[in-house]
N, C-alpha and C positions, 0 to 999 in steps of 0.2 A: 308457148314453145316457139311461136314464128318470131317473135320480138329477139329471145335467144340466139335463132339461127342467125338473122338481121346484123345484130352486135357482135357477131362473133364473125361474119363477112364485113364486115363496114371495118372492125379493126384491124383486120389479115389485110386488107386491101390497104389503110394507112402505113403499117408497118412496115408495108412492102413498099412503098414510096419514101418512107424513112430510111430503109436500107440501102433502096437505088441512090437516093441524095447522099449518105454518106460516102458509098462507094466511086461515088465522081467525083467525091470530096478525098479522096484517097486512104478513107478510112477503112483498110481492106485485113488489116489485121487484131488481136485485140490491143495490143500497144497501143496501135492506131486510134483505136475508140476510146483507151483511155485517155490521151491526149486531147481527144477533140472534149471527151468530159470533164478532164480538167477545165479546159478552157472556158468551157463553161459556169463553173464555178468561181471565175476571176470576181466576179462580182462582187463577193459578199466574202470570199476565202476563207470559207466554214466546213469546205469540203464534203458538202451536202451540196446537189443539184434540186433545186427548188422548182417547182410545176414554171412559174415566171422566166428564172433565169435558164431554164431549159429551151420555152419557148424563145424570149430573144435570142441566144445563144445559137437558136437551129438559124433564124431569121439571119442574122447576123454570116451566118455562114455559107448563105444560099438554099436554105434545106425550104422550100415553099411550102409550108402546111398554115390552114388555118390553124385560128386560139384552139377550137373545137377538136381539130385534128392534134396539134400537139398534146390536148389535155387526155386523149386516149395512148396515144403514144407515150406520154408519160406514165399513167396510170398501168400500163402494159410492161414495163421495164421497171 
């Protein structure tokens, strides 16, 4: 049960720095964020955000997370 509580604060506490990074990125609407998830997508133009091109994509835009931190941040969205 403490491992549970553990992953369930380590990922509230990412997501919440995923949000602040977007929001200084001016993604304050949902238009907003589907823009920024477009962009993300340029990569491969399958219109699927892929764990990878999610990560560079955050990187690329100033959003600081590690691989680690992205790969929950993704898996959460």
């Amino acid at each position: 049960m403490f491992f549970g509580n553990l992953n369930l604060i380590v990922t509230s506490l990412v997501l919440n720095r995923l949000r602040e990074a977007l929001l200084k990125r001016g993604s304050t609407t949902i238009r907003g964020l589907g823009r920024t998830f477009k962009a993300l997508d340029s990569y491969d133009g399958n219109r699927k955000v892929d764990a990878g091109e999610f990560f560079v994509g955050l990187q690329e835009n100033g959003v600081k997370l590690t691989k680690a931190e992205a790969d929950v941040s993704f898996r959460m969205i």
